[in-house]
C-alpha positions in Angstrom: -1.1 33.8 2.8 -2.1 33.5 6.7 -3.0 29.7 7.4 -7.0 29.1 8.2 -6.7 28.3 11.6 -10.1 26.5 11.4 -10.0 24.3 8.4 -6.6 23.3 10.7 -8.4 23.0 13.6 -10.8 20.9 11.9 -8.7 18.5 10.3 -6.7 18.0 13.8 -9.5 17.2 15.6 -10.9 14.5 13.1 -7.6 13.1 12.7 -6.7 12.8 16.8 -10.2 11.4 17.0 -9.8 8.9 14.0 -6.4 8.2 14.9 -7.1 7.1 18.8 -10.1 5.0 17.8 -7.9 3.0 15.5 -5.2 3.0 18.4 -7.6 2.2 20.9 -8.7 -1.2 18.5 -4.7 -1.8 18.0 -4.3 -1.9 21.4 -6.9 -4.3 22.6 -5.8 -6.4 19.5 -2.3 -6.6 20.6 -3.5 -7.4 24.1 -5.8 -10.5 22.9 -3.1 -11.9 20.2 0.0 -11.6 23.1 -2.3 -13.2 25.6 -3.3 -16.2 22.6 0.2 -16.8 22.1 1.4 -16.8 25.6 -0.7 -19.4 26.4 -3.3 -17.3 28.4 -0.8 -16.0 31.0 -1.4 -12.6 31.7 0.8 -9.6 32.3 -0.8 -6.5 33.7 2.2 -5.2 32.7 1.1 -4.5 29.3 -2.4 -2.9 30.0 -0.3 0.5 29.4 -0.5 -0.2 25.5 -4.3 0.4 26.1 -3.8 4.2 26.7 -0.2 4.8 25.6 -1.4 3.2 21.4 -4.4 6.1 21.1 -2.6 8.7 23.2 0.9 8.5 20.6 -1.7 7.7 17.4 -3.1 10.8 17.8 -0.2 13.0 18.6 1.8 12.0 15.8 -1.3 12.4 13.3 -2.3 15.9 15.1 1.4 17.0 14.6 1.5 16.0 11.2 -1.7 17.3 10.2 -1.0 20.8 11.2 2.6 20.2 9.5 1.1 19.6 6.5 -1.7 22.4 6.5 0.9 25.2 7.5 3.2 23.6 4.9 0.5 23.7 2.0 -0.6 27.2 2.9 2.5 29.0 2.9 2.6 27.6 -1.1 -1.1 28.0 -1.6 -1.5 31.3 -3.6 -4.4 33.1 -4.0 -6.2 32.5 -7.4 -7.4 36.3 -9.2 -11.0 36.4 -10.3 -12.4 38.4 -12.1 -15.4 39.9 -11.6 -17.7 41.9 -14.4 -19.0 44.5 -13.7 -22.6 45.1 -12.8 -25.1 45.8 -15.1 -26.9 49.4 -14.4 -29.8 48.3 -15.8 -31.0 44.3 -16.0 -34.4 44.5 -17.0 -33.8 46.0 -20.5 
């Protein structure tokens, strides 16, 4: 069966997008704990993890995602219905 490039497309994009949001919070976590425990010193250093966290968050689930989609459509078979046939005359 082809893949549905849509329903992929979809599901990439809500993924990448639910992915960095949850990167972006991880990041700015990461920054406030290693700034607690260093005894408020700060390293600019480290302001990368704000960008670089979302950016590979969302890559990896984007990749993944299509992954699986392709994956589960080249198995996906298409279920036979069957259809009656119509009636020539309903109102009888």
């Amino acid at each position: 069966m082809r893949p549905n490039w849509n329903r992929i497309f979809k599901h990439s994009v809500l993924v990448g997008v639910a992915l960095a949001i949850v990167g972006s919070l991880l990041g700015k976590a990461f920054l406030i704990v290693h700034q607690m425990y260093s005894g408020g010193a700060y390293n600019p250093e480290n302001e990368r993890v704000l960008w670089q966290t979302p950016v590979v968050m969302a890559t990896l689930g984007i990749l993944m995602t299509v992954g699986i989609d392709l994956v589960t459509g080249m198995f996906r078979k298409p279920v036979p219905a069957s259809v009656s046939p119509l009636a020539t005359n309903p109102g009888s």
